[in-house]
N, C-alpha and C positions, 0 to 999 in steps of 0.2 A: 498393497494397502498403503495410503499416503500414512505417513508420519505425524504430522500435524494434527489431519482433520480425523482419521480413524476410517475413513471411507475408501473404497473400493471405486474402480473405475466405473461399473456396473452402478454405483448408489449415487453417483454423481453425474452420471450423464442425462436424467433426466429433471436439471435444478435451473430453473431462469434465474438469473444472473438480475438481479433488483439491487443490487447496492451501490455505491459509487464506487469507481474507479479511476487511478490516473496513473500515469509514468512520467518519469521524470527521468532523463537524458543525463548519464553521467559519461566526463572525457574518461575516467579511471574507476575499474568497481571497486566500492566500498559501500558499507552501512554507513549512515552519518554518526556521531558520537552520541551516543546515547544521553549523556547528563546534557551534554548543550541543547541537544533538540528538544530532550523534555523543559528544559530552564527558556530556550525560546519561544513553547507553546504556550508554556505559563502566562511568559510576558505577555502573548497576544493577544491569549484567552483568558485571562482570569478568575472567570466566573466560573471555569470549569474545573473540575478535579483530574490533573496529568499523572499517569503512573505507568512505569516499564512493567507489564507483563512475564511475567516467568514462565509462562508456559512454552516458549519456543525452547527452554534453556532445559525444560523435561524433554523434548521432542528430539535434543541433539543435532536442530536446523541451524547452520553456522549463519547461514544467508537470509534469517527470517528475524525480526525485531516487532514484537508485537506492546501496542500501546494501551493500556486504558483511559477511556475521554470518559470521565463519570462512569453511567452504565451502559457503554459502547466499546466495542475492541478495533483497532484500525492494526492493520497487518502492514508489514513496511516489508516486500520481497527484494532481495538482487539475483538479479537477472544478470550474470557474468559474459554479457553476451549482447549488441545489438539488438533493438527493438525491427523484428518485422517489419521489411518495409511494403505497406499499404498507401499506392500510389493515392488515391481519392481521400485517403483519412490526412494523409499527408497537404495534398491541397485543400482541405478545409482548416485543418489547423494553420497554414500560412495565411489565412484570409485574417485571424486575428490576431497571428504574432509571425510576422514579417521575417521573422530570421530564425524559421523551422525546419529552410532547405538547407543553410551553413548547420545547425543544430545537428541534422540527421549526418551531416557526413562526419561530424566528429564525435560525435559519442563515439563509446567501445561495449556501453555499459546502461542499463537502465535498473528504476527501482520499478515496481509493481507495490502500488498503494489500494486499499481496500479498507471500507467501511465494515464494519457489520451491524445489526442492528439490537436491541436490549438484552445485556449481559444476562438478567434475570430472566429466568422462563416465567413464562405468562403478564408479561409487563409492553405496556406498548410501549414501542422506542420513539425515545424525546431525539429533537433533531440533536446534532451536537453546536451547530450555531447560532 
């Protein structure tokens, strides 16, 4: 049973995957600092209400940093480990940022970022942008 989610491999293997996702390439693993990242989301987003999450800090995930954006949760994983490399994914993301084949050979480390959608049950989720 994951930690986190309370699910079972068996309850998860039948979930389409609808949220956004992204990674981001780090030379050395770490979480980014918690009070900057939230103080720099601030600044960019204003409009939005930024708060650190407590719930990884019940779950005992050293590697998981979860945010609230209003009534949205975004998950911030470390991945201690290189991102898979997927030759085709990899040539499409150089098509719009030109320095993703130097990217890929120095990482050591990536994050795994996820959306989710309205904190509230029975609430339709407002975008976060």
């Amino acid at each position: 049973m994951n930690k986190v989610t309370g699910l079972n491999q068996s309850e998860c293997s039948g979930f389409v995957m609808t949220n956004p996702l992204a990674f981001v390439l780090l030379e050395s693993a770490g979480l980014p600092e918690k009070k900057v990242l939230i103080e720099t989301l601030r600044d960019r987003h204003p409009g939005l209400h930024w708060d650190i999450s407590t719930a990884a800090a019940h779950a005992e995930a050293d590697d998981l940093l979860l945010i609230r954006i209003g009534d949205h949760l975004a998950g911030v994983l470390l991945m201690r480990a290189p991102t898979p490399i997927n030759q085709s994914a990899w040539q499409q993301a150089s098509s719009g940022w030109p320095e993703a084949s130097q990217a890929l050979g120095k990482h050591r480390a990536h994050l795994v970022v996820s959306m989710t959608g309205s904190a509230a049950k029975g609430r339709k989720p407002r975008s976060p942008g």
